[in-house]
C-alpha positions in Angstrom: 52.0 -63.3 -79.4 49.6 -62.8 -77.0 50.9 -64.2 -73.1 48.5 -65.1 -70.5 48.1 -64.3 -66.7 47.7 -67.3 -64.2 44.5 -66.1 -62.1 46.8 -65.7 -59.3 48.9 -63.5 -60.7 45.8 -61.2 -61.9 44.5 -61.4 -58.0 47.7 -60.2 -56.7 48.1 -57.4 -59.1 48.5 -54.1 -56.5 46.2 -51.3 -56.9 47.7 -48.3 -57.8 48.8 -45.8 -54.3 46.5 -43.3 -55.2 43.2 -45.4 -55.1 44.3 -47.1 -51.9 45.0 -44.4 -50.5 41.3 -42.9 -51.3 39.8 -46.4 -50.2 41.8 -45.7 -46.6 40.4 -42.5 -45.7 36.9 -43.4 -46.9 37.3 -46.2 -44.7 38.5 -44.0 -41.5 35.9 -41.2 -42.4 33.4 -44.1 -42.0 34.9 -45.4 -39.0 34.5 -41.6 -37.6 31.1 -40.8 -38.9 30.1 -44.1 -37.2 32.0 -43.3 -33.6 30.7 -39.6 -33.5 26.8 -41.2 -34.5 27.1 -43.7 -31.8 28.5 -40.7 -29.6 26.1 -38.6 -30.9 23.2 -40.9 -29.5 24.5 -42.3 -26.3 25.2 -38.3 -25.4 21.1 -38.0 -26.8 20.1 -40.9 -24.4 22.1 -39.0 -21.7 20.6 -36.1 -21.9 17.0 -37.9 -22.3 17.7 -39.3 -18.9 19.0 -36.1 -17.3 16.0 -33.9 -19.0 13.8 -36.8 -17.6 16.2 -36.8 -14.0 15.4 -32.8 -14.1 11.7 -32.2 -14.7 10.8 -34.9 -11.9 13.0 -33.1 -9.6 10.9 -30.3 -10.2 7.9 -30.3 -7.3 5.2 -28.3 -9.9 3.1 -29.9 -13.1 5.3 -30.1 -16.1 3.9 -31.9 -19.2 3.4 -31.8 -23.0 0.1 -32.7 -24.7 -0.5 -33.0 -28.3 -3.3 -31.5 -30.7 -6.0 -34.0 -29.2 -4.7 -33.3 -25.6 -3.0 -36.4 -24.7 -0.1 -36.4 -23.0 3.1 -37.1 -24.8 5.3 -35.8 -21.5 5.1 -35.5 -18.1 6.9 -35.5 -15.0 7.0 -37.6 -11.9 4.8 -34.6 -10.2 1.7 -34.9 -12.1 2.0 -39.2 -12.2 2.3 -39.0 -8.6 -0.7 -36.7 -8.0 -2.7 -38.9 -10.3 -2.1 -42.5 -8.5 1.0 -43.1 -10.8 4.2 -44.0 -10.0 5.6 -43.9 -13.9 5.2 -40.5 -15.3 5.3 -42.7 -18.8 2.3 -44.5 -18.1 0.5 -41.4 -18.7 1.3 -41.2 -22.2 -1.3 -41.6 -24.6 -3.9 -40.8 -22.1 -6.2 -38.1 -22.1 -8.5 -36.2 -19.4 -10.9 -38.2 -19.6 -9.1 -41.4 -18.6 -7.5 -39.9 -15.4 -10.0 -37.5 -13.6 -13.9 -37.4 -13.3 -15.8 -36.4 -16.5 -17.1 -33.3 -14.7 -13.3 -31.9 -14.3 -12.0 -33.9 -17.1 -14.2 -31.6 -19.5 -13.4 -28.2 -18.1 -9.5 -29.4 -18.3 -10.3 -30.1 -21.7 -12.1 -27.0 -23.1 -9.2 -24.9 -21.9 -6.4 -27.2 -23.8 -7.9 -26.3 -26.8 -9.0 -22.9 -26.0 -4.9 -22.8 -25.7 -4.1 -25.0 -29.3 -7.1 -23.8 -31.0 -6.6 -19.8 -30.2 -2.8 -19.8 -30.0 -3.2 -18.0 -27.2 -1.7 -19.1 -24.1 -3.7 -19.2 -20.4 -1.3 -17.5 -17.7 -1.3 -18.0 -14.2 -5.0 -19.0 -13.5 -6.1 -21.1 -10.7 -7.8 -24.7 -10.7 -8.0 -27.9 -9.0 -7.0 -31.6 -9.1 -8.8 -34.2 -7.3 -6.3 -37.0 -6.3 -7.5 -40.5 -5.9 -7.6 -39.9 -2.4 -10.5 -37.8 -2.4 -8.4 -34.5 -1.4 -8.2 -31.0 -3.6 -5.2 -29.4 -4.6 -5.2 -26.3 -6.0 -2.6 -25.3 -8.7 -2.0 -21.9 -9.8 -1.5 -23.1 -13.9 -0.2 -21.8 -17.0 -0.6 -22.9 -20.5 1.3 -22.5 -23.9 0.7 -23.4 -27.1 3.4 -26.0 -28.9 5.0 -25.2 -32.2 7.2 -27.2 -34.4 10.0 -25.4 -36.3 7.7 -24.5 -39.1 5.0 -22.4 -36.7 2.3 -24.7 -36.3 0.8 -26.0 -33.4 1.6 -29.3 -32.4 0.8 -29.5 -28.9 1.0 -27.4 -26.0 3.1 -27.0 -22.9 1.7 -27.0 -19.2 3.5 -25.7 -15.7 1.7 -26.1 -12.3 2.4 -24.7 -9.1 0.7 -26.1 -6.2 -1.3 -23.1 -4.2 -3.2 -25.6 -1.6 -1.6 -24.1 1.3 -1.5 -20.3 -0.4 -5.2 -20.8 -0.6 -6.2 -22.4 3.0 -4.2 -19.2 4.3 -6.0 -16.9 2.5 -9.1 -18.8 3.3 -8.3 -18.5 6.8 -7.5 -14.8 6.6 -11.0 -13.8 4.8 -12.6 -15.9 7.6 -11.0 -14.1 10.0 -11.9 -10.7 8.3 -15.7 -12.0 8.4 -16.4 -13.6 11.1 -15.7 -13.1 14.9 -12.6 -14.5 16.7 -14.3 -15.0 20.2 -17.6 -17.0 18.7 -17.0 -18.0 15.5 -19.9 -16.5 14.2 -20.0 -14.4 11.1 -18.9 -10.4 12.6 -20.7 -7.6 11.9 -18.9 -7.4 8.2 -20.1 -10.1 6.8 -23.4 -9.7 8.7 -23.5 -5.9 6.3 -23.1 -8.2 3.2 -25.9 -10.5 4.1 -28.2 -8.1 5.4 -27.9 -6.3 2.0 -28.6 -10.0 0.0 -31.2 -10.4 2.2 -32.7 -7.0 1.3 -32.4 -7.3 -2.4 -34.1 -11.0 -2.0 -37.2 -9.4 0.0 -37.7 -6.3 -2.6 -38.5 -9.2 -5.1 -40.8 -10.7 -2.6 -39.2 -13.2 -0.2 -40.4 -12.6 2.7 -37.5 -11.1 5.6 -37.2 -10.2 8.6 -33.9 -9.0 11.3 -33.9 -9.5 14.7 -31.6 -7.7 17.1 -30.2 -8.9 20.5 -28.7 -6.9 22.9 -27.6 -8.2 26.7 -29.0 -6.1 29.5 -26.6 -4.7 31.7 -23.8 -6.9 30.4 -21.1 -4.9 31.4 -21.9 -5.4 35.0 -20.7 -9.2 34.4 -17.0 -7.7 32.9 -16.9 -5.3 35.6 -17.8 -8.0 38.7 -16.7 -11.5 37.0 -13.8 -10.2 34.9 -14.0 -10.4 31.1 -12.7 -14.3 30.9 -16.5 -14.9 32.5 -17.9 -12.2 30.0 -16.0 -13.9 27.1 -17.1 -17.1 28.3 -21.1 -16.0 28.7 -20.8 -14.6 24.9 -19.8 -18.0 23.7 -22.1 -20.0 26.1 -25.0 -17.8 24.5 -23.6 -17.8 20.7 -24.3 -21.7 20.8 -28.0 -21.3 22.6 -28.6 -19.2 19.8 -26.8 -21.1 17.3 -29.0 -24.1 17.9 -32.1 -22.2 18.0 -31.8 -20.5 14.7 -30.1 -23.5 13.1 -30.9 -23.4 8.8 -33.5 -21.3 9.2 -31.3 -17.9 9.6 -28.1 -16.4 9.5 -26.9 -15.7 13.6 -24.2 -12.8 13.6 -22.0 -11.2 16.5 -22.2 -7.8 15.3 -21.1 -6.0 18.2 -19.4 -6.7 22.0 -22.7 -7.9 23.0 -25.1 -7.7 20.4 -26.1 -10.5 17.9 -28.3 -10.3 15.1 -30.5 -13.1 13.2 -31.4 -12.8 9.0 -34.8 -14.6 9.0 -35.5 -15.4 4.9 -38.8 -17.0 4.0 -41.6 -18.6 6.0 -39.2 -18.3 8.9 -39.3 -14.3 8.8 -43.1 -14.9 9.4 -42.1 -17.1 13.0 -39.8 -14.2 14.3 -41.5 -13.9 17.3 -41.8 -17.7 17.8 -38.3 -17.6 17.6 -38.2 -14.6 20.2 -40.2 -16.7 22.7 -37.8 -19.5 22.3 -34.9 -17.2 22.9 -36.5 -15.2 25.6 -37.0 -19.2 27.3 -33.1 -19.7 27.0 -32.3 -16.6 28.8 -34.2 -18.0 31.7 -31.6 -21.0 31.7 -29.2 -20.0 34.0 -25.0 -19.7 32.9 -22.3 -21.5 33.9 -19.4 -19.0 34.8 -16.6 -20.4 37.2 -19.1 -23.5 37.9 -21.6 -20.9 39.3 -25.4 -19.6 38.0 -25.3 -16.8 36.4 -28.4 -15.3 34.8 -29.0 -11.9 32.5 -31.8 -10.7 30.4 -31.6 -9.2 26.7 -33.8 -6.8 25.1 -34.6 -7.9 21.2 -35.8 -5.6 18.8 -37.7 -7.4 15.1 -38.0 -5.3 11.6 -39.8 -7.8 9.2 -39.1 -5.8 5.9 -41.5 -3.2 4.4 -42.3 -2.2 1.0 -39.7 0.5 0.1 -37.0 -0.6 2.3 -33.7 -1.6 2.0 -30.8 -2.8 4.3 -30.4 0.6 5.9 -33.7 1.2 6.9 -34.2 -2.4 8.2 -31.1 -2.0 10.7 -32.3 1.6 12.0 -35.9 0.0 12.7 -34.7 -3.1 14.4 -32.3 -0.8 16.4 -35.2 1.4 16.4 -37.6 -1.4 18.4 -34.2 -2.5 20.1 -34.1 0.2 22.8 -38.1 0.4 22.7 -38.1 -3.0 24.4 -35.3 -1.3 26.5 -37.5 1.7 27.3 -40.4 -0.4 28.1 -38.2 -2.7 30.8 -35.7 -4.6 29.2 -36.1 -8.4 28.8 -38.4 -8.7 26.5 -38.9 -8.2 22.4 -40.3 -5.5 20.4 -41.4 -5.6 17.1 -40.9 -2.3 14.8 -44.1 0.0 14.1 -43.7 3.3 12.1 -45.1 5.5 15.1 -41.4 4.8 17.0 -39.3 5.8 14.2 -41.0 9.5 15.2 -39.9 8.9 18.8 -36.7 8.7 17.1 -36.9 11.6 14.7 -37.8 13.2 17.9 -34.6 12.5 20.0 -32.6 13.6 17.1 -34.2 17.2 16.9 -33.7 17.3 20.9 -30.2 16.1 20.3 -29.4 19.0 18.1 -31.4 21.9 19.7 -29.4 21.3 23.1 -26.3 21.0 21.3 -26.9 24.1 19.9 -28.0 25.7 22.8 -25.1 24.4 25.2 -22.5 25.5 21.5 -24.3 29.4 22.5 -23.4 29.2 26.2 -26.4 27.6 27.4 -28.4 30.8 27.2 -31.6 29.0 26.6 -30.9 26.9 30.0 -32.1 27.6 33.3 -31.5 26.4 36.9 -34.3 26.2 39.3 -34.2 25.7 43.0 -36.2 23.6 45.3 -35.6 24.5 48.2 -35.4 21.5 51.0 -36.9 22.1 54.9 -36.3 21.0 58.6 -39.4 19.2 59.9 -40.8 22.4 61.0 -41.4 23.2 57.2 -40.3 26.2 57.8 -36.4 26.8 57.9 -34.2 26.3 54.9 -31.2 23.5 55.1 -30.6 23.3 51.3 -32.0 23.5 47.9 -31.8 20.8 44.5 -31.0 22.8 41.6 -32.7 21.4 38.9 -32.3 22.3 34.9 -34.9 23.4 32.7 -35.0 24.5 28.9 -36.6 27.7 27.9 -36.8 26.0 23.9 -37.2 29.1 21.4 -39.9 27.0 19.8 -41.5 24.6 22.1 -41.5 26.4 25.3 -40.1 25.5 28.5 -39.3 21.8 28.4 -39.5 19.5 31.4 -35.8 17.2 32.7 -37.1 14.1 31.5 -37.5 15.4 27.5 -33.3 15.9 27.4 -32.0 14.7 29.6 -32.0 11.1 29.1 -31.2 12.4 25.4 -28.4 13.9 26.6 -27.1 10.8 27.9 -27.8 8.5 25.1 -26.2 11.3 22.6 -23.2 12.3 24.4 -24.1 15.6 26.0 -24.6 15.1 29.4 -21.3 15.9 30.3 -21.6 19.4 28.6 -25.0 19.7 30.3 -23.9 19.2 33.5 -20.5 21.3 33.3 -23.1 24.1 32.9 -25.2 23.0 35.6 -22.2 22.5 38.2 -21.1 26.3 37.1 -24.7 27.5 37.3 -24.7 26.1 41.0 -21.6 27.0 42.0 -22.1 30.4 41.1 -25.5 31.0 43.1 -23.4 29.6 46.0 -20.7 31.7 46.1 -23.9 34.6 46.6 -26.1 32.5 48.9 -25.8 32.1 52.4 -27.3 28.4 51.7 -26.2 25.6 53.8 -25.7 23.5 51.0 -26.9 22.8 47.2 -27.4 19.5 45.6 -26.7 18.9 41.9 -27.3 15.6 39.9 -24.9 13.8 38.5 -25.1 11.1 35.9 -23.5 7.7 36.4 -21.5 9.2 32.5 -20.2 12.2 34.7 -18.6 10.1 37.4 -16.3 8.3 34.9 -14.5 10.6 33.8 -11.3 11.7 35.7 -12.1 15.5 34.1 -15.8 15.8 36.1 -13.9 15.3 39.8 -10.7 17.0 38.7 -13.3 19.9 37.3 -15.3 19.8 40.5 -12.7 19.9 43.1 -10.8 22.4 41.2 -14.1 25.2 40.4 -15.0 24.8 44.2 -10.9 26.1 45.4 -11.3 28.6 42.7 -14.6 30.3 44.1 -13.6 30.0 47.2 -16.8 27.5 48.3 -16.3 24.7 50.9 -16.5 21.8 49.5 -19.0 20.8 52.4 -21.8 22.7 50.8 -21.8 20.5 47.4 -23.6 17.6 47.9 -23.9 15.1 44.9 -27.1 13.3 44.0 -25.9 10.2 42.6 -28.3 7.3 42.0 -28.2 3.6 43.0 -27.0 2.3 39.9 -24.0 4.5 40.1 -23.1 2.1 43.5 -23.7 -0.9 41.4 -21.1 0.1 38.7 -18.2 -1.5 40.0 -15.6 0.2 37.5 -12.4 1.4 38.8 -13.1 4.3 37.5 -16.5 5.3 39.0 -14.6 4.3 42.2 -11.8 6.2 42.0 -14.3 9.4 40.9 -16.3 8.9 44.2 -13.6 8.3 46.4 -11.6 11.5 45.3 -15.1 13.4 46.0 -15.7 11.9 49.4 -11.9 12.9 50.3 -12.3 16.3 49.2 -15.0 16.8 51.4 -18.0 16.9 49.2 -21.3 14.9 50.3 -23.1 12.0 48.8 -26.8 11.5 48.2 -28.6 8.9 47.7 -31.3 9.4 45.0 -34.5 8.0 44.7 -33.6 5.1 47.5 -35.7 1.7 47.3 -36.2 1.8 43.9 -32.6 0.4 42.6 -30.3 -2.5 44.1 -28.1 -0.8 46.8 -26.8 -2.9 49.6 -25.2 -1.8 52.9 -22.3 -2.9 51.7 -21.8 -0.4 48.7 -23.6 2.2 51.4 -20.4 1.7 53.7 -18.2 1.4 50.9 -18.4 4.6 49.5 -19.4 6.6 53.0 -23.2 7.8 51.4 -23.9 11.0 53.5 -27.9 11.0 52.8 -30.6 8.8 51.6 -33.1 10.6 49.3 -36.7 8.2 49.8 -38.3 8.8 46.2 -41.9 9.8 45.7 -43.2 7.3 44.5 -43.4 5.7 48.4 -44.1 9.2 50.1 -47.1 9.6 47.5 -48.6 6.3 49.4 -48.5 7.2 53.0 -52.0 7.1 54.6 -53.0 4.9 51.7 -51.0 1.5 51.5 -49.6 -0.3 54.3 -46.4 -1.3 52.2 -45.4 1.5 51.5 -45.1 2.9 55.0 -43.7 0.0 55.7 -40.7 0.6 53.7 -40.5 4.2 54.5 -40.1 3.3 57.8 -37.4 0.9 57.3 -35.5 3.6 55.5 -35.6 5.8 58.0 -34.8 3.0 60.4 -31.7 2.2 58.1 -30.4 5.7 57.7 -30.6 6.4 61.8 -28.9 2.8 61.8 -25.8 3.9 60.0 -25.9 7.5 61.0 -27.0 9.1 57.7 -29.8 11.9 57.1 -33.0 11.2 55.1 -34.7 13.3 52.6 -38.2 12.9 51.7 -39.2 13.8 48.0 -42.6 14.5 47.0 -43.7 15.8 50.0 -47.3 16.8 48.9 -49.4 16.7 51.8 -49.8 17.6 55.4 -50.6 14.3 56.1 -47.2 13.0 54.7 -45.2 15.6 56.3 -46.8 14.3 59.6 -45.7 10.8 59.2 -42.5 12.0 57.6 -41.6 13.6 61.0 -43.4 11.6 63.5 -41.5 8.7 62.5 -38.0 10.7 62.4 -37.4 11.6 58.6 -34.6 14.8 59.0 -35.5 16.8 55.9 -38.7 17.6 53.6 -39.0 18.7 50.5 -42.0 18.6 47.9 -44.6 20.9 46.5 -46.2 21.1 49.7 -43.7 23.4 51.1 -42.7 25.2 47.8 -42.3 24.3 44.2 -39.1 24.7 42.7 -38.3 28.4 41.8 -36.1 30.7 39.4 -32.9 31.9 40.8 -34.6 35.6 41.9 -37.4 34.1 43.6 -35.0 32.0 45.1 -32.8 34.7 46.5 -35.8 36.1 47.6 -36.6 33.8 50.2 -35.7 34.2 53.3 -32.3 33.3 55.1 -31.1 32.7 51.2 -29.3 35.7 50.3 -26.1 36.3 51.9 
């Protein structure tokens, strides 16, 4: 007999323990699985948001762009650099849609230099444009992006902002190139373009450089202080500035000397432009709210077939101090014939070096001996240097000796000369000898110390040295060329006045420094009986030196008629080939009252 199950019994029929059991822990594994994935993604969204909280702390470029280089990361950095405030409204975008096309395309090519190549882009340096209009530089580097498999999905950016990096390094190479004082380009960056300018001109553009150099400027440092001279440099850098404007490159390429790069039709106005300049000089200064004026000399090289930057800068130097020679304040354009002027200083320049290396054997001193107004009796004699040359003969002063103080020697030449002197004295029973000394000597604390210390030595009173200083010496206001003539005054030896009424001298710098003699040059004693003016002045020398109770020499005494005016109108001492020429050292000694 079969029996049946009511439907609620069948419902209620327990499952045996081991299959609820299995059910339970399937259910709690579940249960798990489901807590730890809902862990498992709220700890994912927390370290989104702190990943995302870190890379926009971060101050440089950090992004991620895919295989067509759009972004797909980025931080708050870049967004706010490129007018966003979202770094996620960047995504998506490309290049193109954020910067202009110009620098959108360069950023480009090197993203998929980077995800084409596989090779990454370190530490190279570019700029952003923000919407503002301003630059910022980055200092970039770029890796390519690979998925777990190796490929290249993307690539990965880092960008350090350099702006301020780069504005200092600008403004230390401007500073390394250009003058502090001015502004303008120094004489650095005035060798670089010079040498442009050169290799421009050798494939026919017409050049040309001009050089400017101010006349006596140090007499402005030495009188007005260097704030004036500084100020005068600066006052004359804009004159100039304006002047050449676009036309040419101004440069200060040396304490006072400028120097102007003419390229192309204006190389063919350099001396229009010379004119112009010349015109400004005649415009006076402002220093302390006073006039001031000064003169420059200028020298132009236009370029020459066959030159180069070198040559150009010796032949503008070259017709520099040609325009110096011929007066100063004016310009000079180069011509082929100086440059042997020049070759011709430098052989003098090395001969007397030579010769004063050897002991000065090839020199000689020469006396001319200076009269009373009898014409007869012997007060002193001017030693006077000559050059017996082993090639070219004897050679007059004026052919080394202004060499010698353009090249550096005249201090050697005349520590010769003041030995040669002092020796004939120490043998001579002659008042007094006078020896020239150059406005170089008289700087230099080791000329007086020398002097003062050869004279003990020998035994020679200082009173029978007497100086022959010129008036540019009085007008050199340096502390040292003061000190030097104040410790020769006090040690007893006399001062000279050379070639009086050509220079500048006041009675002021004749009192100053306590001038013993005034020495009228020949150029006025040649004129007497002849020009009016010039006895005119002779006579007001003589008047002056009686005035301040100084002695006058006459140079260039040459005729009898001279000497008669000389001594009617009271001139105290004669000397000139009219009363004898000057003489070697034995024909010297031979005369009489000489030797001791």
């Amino acid at each position: 007999m079969v029996v049946k199950r009511s439907p609620v019994q069948h419902i209620a029929r327990p499952e045996p323990p081991e299959a609820l059991a299995a059910l339970v822990a399937a259910n709690e594994r579940l249960q798990r699985f489901a807590a730890e994935l809902a862990g498992e993604q709220a700890r994912a969204q927390i370290e989104r948001s702190w990943l995302r909280t870190m890379i926009d702390q971060v101050p440089d470029y950090l992004y991620i762009k895919d295989k067509d280089a759009r972004f797909v990361i980025a931080n708050r950095a870049v967004a706010a650099d490129l007018g966003h405030g979202d770094p996620n409204t960047l995504i998506g975008k490309s290049d193109l849609d954020l910067h202009p096309p110009q620098l959108a395309r360069r950023y480009y090519e090197d993203d998929m230099s980077v995800i084409r190549s596989g090779k990454g882009l370190i530490d190279y340096e570019e700029y952003v444009v923000r919407p503002d209009g301003s630059q910022l530089w980055l200092s970039t580097s770029k890796l390519p992006l690979r998925n777990p498999e190796g490929a290249i999905v993307g690539l990965v950016c880092s960008a350090r902002d350099i702006t301020e990096r780069r504005r200092t390094e600008a403004h230390i190479h401007f500073l390394a190139y250009h003058d502090s004082l001015t502004g303008l380009p120094n004489r650095a960056q005035f060798e670089r373009d010079l040498a442009a300018l050169a290799t421009r001109a050798a494939k026919g553009v017409p050049a040309a450089l001009v050089l400017i150099d101010l006349d006596r400027f140090k007499h402005i440092n030495d009188t007005l202080g260097h704030v004036a001279g500084d100020d005068l440099l600066r006052q004359l850098a804009n004159r100039l500035f304006q002047l050449v404007g676009p036309a040419g490159t101004l440069a200060r390429v040396g304490g006072d000397e400028f120097a102007i790069l003419l390229s192309g039709p204006a190389a063919g106005a350099a001396e229009s432009l010379c004119r112009a300049i010349q015109l400004q000089f005649g415009r006076p200064f402002r220093l302390f709210d006073d006039p001031a004026f000064i003169t420059a000399s200028i020298g132009i090289a236009p370029w020459r077939p066959g030159s180069d930057a070198l040559a150009m800068l010796r032949e503008a130097d070259i017709a520099l101090y040609e325009a110096k020679a011929r007066g100063r304040g004016r310009w000079q354009v180069f011509a082929p014939p100086m440059a042997e002027t020049v070759e011709e200083k430098r052989r003098i320049e090395q001969d007397l070096r030579r010769a004063l290396t050897e002991g000065g054997a090839e020199l000689a001193l020469e006396y001319q001996p200076i009269f009373g107004v009898d014409g007869h009796h012997i007060v002193g004699a001017e030693a006077l240097v000559r050059w017996d040359h082993p090639e070219r003969g004897r050679l007059a002063p004026d052919t080394f000796i202004g060499v010698a103080e353009e090249r550096g020697l005249i201090e050697k030449l005349g520590e010769w000369v003041f030995e040669e002197a002092c020796r004939m004295l120490a043998r001579t029973a002659i008042p007094w000898v006078a020896v020239n000394v150059s406005p170089v000597e008289l700087k230099s604390r080791r000329f007086v110390d020398r002097v003062i210390e050869t004279l003990r030595a020998r035994g020679i009173d200082p009173k029978r040295l007497q100086l022959e200083i010129t008036e540019g010496v009085l007008l050199d206001t340096s502390e040292a060329t003061e000190a030097g003539l104040t410790r020769l005054r006090a040690a007893g030896i006399r001062l000279a006045l050379d070639d009086f009424g050509t220079g500048y001298s006041s009675l002021n710098y004749l009192r100053r420094y306590n001038v013993d003699k005034l020495k009228i040059d020949q150029s006025f004693v040649s004129q007497l009986g002849e020009s009016v003016d010039a006895e005119v002045i002779v006579r007001t020398i003589i008047d002056l030196a009686r005035s301040l109770k100084m002695k006058v020499t006459a140079e260039g005494v040459a005729t009898e008629r001279q000497r008669a005016y000389l001594v009617a109108h009271g001139c105290h001492e004669l000397q000139g080939f009219l009363l004898s020429e000057p003489l070697p050292l034995g024909a010297f000694l031979a005369l009489p009252g000489v030797a001791a």
